[in-house]
TORKOL-4160 file (C-alpha; in steps of 0.2 Angstrom, whole numbers, padded with zeros to 4 digits, m for minus):
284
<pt num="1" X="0188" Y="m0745" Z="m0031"/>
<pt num="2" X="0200" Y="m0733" Z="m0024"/>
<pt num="3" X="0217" Y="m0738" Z="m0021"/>
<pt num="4" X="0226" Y="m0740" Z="m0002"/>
<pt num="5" X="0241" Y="m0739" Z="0003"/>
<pt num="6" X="0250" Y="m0753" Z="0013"/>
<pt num="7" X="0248" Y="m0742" Z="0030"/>
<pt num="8" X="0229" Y="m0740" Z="0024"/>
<pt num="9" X="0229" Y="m0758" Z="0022"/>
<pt num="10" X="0235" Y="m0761" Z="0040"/>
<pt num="11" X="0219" Y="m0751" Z="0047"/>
<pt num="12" X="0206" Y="m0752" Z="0036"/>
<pt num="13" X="0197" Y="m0764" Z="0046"/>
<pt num="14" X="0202" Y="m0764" Z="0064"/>
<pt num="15" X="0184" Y="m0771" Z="0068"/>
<pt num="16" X="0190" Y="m0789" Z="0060"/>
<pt num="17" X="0205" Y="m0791" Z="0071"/>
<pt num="18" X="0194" Y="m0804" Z="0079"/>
<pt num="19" X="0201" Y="m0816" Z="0063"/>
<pt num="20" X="0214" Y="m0823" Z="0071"/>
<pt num="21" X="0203" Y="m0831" Z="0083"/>
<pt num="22" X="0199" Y="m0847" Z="0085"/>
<pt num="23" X="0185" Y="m0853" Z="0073"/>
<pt num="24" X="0179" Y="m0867" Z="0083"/>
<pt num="25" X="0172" Y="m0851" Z="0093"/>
<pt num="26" X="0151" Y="m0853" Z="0093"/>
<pt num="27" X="0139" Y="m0841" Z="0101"/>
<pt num="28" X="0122" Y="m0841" Z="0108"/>
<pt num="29" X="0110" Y="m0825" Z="0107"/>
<pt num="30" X="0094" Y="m0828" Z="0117"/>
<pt num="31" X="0083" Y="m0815" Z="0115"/>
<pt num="32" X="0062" Y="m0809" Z="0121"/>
<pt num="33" X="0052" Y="m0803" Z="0108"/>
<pt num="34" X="0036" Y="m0797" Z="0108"/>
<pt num="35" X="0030" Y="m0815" Z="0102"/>
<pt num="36" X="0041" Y="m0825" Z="0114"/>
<pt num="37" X="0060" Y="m0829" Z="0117"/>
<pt num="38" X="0070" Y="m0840" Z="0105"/>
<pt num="39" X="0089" Y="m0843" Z="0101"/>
<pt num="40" X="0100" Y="m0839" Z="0089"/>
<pt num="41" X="0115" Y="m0851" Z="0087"/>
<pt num="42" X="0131" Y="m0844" Z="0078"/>
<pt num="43" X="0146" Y="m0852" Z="0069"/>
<pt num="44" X="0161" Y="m0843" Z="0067"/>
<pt num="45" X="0169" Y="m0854" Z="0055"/>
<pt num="46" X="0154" Y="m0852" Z="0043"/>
<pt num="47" X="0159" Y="m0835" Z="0041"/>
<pt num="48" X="0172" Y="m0826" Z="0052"/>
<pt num="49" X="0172" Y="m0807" Z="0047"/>
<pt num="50" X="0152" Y="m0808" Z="0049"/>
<pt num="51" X="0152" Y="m0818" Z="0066"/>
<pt num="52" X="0161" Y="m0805" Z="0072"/>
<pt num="53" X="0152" Y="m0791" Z="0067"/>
<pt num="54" X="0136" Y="m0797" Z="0071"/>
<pt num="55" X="0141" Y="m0803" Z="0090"/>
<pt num="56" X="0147" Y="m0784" Z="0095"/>
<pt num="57" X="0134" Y="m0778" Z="0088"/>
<pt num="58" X="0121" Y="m0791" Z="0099"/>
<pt num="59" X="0134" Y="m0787" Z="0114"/>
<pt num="60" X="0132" Y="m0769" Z="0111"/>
<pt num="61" X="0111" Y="m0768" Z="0113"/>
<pt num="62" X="0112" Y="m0764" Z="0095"/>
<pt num="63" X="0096" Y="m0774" Z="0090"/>
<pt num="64" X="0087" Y="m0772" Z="0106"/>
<pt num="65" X="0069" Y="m0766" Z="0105"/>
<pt num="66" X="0070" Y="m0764" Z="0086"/>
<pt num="67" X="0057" Y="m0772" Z="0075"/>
<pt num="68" X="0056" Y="m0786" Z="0064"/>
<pt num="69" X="0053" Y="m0774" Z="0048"/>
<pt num="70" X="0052" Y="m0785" Z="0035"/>
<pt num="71" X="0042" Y="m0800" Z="0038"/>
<pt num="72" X="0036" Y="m0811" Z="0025"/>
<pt num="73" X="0034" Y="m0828" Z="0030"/>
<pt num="74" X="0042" Y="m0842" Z="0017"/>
<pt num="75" X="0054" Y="m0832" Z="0011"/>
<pt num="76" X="0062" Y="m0823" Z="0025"/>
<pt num="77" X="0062" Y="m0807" Z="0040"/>
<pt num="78" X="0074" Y="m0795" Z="0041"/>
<pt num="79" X="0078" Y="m0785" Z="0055"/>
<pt num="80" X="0096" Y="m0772" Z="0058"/>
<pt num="81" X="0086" Y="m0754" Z="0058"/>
<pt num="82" X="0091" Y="m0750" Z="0077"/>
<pt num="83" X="0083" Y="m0734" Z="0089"/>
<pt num="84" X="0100" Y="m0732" Z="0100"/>
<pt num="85" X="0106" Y="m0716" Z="0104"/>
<pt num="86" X="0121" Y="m0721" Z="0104"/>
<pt num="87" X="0131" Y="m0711" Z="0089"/>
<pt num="88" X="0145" Y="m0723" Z="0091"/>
<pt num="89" X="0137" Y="m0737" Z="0089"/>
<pt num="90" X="0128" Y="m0732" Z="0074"/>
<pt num="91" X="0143" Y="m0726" Z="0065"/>
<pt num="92" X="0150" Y="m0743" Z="0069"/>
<pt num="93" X="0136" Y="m0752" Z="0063"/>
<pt num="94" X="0131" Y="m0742" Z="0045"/>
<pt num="95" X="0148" Y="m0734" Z="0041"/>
<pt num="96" X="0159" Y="m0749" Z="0042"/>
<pt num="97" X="0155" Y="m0762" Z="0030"/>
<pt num="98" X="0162" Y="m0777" Z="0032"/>
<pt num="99" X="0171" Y="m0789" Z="0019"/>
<pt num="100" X="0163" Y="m0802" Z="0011"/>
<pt num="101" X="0166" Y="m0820" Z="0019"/>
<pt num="102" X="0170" Y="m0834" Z="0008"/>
<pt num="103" X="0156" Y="m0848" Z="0006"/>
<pt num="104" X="0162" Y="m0861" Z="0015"/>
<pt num="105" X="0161" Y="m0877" Z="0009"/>
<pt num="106" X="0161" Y="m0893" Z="0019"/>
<pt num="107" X="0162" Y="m0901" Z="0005"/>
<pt num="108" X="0147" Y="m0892" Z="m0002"/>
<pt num="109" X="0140" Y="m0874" Z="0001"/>
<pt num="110" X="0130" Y="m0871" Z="0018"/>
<pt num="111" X="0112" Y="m0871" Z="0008"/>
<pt num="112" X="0096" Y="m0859" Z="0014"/>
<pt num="113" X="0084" Y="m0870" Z="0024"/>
<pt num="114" X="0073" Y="m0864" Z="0038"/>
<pt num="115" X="0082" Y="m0856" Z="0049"/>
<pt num="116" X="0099" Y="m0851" Z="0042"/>
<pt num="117" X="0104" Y="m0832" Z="0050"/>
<pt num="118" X="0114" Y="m0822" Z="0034"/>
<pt num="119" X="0117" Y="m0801" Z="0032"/>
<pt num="120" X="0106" Y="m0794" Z="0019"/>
<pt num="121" X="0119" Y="m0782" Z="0008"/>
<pt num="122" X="0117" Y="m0771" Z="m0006"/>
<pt num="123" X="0133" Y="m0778" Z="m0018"/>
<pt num="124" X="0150" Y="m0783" Z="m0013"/>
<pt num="125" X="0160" Y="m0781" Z="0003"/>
<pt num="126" X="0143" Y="m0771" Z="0010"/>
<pt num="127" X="0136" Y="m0780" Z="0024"/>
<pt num="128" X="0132" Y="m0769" Z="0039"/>
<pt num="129" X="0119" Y="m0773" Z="0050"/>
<pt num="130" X="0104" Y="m0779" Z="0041"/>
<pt num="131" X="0100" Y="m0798" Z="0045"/>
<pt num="132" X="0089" Y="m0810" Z="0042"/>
<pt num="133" X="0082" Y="m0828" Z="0046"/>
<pt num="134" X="0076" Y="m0837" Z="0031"/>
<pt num="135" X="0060" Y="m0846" Z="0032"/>
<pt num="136" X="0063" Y="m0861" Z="0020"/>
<pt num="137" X="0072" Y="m0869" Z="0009"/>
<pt num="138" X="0071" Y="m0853" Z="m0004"/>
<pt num="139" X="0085" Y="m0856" Z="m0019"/>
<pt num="140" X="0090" Y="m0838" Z="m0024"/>
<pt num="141" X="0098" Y="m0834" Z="m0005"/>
<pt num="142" X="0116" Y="m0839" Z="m0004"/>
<pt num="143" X="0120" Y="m0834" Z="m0022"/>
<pt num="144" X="0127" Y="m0816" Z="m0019"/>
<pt num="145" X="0144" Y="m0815" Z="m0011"/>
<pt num="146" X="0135" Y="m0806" Z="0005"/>
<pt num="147" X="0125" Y="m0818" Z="0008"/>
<pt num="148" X="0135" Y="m0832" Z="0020"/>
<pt num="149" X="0125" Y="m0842" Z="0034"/>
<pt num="150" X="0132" Y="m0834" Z="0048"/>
<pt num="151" X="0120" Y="m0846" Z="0060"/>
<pt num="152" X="0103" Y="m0852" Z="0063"/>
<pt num="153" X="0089" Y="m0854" Z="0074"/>
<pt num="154" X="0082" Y="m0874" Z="0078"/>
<pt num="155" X="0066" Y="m0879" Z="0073"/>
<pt num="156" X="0057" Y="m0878" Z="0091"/>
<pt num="157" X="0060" Y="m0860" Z="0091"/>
<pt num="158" X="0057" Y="m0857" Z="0072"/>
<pt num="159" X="0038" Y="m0863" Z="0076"/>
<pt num="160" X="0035" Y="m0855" Z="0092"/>
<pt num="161" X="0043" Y="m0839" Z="0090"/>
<pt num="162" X="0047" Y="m0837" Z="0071"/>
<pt num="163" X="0034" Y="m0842" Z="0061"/>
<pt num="164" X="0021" Y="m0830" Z="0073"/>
<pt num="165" X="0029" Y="m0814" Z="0070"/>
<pt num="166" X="0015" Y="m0802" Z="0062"/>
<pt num="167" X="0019" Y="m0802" Z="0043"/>
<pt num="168" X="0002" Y="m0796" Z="0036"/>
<pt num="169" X="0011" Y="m0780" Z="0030"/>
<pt num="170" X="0021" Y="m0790" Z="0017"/>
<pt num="171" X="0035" Y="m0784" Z="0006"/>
<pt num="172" X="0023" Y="m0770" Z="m0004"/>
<pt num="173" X="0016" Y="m0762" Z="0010"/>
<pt num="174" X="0027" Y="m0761" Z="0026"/>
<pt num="175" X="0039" Y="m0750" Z="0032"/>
<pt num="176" X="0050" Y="m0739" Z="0021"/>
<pt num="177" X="0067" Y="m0741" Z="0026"/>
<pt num="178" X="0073" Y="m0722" Z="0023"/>
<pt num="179" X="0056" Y="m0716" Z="0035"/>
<pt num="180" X="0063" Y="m0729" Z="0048"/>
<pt num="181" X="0082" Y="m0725" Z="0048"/>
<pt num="182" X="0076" Y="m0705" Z="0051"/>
<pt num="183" X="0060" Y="m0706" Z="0062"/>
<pt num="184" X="0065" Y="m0721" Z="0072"/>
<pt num="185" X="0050" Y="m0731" Z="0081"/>
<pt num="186" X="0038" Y="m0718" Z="0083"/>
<pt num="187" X="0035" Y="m0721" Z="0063"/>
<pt num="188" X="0033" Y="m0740" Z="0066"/>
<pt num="189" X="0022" Y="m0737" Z="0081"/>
<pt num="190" X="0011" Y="m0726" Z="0072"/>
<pt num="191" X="0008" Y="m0734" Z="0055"/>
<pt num="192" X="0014" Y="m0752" Z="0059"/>
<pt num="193" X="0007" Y="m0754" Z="0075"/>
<pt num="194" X="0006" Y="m0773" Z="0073"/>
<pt num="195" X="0025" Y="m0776" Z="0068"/>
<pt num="196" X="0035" Y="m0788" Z="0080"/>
<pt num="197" X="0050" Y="m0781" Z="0090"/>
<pt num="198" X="0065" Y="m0788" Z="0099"/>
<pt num="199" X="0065" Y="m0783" Z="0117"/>
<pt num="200" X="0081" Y="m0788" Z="0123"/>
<pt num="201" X="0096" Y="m0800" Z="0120"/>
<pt num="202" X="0109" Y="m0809" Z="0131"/>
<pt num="203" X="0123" Y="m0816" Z="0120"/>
<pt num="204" X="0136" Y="m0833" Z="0127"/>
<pt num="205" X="0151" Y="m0836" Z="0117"/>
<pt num="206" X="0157" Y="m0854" Z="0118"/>
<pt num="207" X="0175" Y="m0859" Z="0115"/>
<pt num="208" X="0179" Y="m0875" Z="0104"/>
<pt num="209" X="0176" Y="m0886" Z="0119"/>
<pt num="210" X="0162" Y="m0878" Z="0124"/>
<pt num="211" X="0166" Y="m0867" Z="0139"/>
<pt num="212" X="0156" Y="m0851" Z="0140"/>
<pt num="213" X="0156" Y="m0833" Z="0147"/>
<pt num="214" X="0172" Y="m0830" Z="0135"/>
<pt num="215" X="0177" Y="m0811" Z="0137"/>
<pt num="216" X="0166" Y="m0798" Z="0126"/>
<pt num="217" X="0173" Y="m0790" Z="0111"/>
<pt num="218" X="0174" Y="m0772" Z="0113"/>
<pt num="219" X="0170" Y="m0760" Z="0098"/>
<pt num="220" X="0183" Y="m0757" Z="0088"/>
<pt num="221" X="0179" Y="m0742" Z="0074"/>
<pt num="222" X="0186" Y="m0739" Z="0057"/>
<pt num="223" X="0191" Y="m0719" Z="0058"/>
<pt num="224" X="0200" Y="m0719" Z="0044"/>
<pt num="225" X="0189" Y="m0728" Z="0033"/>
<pt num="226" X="0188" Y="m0721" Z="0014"/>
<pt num="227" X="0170" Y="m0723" Z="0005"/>
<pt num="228" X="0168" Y="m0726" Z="m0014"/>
<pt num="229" X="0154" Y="m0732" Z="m0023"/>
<pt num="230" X="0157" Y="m0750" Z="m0020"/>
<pt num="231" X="0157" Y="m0747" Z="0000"/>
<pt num="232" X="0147" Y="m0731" Z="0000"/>
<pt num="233" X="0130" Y="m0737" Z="0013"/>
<pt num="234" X="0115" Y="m0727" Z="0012"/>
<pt num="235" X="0102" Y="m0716" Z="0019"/>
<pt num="236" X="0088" Y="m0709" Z="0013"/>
<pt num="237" X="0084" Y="m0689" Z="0015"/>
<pt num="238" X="0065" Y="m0684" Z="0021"/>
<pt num="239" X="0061" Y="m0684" Z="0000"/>
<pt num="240" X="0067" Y="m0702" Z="m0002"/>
<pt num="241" X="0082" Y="m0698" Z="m0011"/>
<pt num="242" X="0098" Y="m0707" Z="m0005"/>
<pt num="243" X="0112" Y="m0701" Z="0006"/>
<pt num="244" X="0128" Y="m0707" Z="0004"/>
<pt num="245" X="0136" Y="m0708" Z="0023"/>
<pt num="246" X="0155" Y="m0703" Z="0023"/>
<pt num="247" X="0153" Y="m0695" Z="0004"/>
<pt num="248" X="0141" Y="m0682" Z="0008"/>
<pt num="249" X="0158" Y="m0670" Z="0008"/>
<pt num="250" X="0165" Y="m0674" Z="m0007"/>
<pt num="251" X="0148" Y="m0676" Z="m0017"/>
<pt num="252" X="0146" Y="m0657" Z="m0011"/>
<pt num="253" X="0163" Y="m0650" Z="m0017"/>
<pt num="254" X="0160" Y="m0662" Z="m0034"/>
<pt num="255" X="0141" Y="m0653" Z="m0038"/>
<pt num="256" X="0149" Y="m0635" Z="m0032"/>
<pt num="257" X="0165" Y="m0637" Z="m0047"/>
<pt num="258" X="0150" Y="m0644" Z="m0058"/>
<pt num="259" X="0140" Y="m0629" Z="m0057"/>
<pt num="260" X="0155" Y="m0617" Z="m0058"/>
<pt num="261" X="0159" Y="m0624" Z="m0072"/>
<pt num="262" X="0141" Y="m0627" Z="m0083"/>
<pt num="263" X="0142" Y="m0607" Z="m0075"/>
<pt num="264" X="0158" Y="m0599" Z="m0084"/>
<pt num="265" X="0155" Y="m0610" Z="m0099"/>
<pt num="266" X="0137" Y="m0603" Z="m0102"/>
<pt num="267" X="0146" Y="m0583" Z="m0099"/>
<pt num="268" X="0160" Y="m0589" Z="m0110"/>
<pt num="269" X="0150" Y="m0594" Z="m0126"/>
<pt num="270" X="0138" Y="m0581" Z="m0123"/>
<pt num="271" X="0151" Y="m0567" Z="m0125"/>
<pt num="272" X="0160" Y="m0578" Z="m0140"/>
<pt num="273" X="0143" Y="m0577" Z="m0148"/>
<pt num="274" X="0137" Y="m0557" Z="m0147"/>
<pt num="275" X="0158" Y="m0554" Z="m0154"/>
<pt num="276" X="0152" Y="m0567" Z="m0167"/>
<pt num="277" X="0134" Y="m0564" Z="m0172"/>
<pt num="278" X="0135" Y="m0551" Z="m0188"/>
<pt num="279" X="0150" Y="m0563" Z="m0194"/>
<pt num="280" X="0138" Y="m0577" Z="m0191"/>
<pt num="281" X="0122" Y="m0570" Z="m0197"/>
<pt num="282" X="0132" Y="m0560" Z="m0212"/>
<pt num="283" X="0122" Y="m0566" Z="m0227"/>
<pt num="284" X="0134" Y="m0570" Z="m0241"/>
């Protein structure tokens, strides 16, 4: 980890001013997919920095119209992958992870049943937009630090809505994420035409004594954010390889001083040698 300064410490994550609100704050995200509406019920005292993150980003159309990517019914399906235009919104969404939430416990750990919402991530403090709805009781979910119930979605809407989203692609044969953060729906369309999709969301927030129409949260973005390999998100180039958004710079000047380098070294022992040869071949 790279170190910050106090005045870096300040702004380094101007998106999670919303902390200091009241935690009895809940949401509801109502949504039409292409199976049905259903509901999405949000805690903010399960996890704070993640209610927030994932209610602009609900506010803002960020899901609207994407797909439901990864659809593998009793373990989980995972949707984040969005076809905005808007550049903004993106940068907000995949370069800005957010920190990790503390499990809460009340007394014991929210547990993974059917139902619970949580951010897929990639290792710590790495959530960014990926989310998921768990479709049972499955007991490796909640153990990594990224994965905090953020919400859940009732029964009645589990069965109706849920549980019929198309998952005959599975896990080995669907979508690969790199091809769908570069060609956007026109991949899925063509060679996934049976995937589910969102098709639009209206979001409620709810105060502690259950007044709604609270006041939307604009985006706030991180322009001073600094990337290292814990934080780094990925993309993936037309060859699969991964892209590191926000390093691509520096990982450019790096390879340039390594070649230079592996370069004179190579002249350097090349001239040492011919000067040297007859004293090294110089048979005693």
């Amino acid at each position: 980890m790279s170190e910050s300064s106090d005045d870096e410490e300040e702004t380094s994550y101007t998106h999670e001013d919303d902390r200091e609100n009241n935690n009895d704050e809940k949401a509801k995200v109502t949504c039409d997919t292409t199976k049905g509406k259903f509901t999405m019920h949000f805690i903010r005292e399960w996890s704070p920095i993640g209610y927030d993150r994932a209610l602009k980003l609900f506010e803002n159309g960020f899901y609207d119209n994407t797909h439901f990517f990864r659809c593998i019914h009793g373990f989980l399906v995972q949707f984040g992958i969005s076809y905005t235009k808007d550049d903004e919104l993106k940068n907000y969404a995949y370069n800005n992870p957010i920190k990790d939430d503390p499990h809460l416990y009340n007394p014991q750990p929210i547990k993974f049943t059917e139902g619970i919402i949580s951010f897929a991530g990639n290792g710590r403090n790495s959530r960014t937009s990926h989310l998921f709805i768990a479709y049972d009781a499955i007991p490796s979910l909640g153990r990594e630090l990224w994965e905090t119930p953020i919400g859940y979605v009732g029964k009645e809407d589990m069965d109706n809505v849920i549980w019929k989203l198309y998952d005959g692609y599975g896990d080995e044969n669907g979508p690969e994420q790199w091809k769908l953060m570069n060609n956007g729906k026109s991949y899925v369309d063509q060679e996934f035409p049976l995937l589910d999709s969102f098709l639009e969301c209206k979001v409620t927030r709810y105060d502690g004594n259950g007044n709604g129409n609270l006041d939307r949260r604009e985006l706030l973005e991180d322009k001073t954010r600094k990337f290292d390999n814990e934080w780094n998100y990925m993309h993936y180039g037309a060859d699969g390889e991964p892209i590191v958004i926000g390093a691509k710079e520096s990982n450019h000047h790096l390879d340039i001083n390594v070649v230079l380098i592996l370069f004179f070294g190579f002249i350097s022992g090349s001239v040492l040698l011919i000067k040297n040869r007859n004293k090294i071949w110089k048979k005693e």
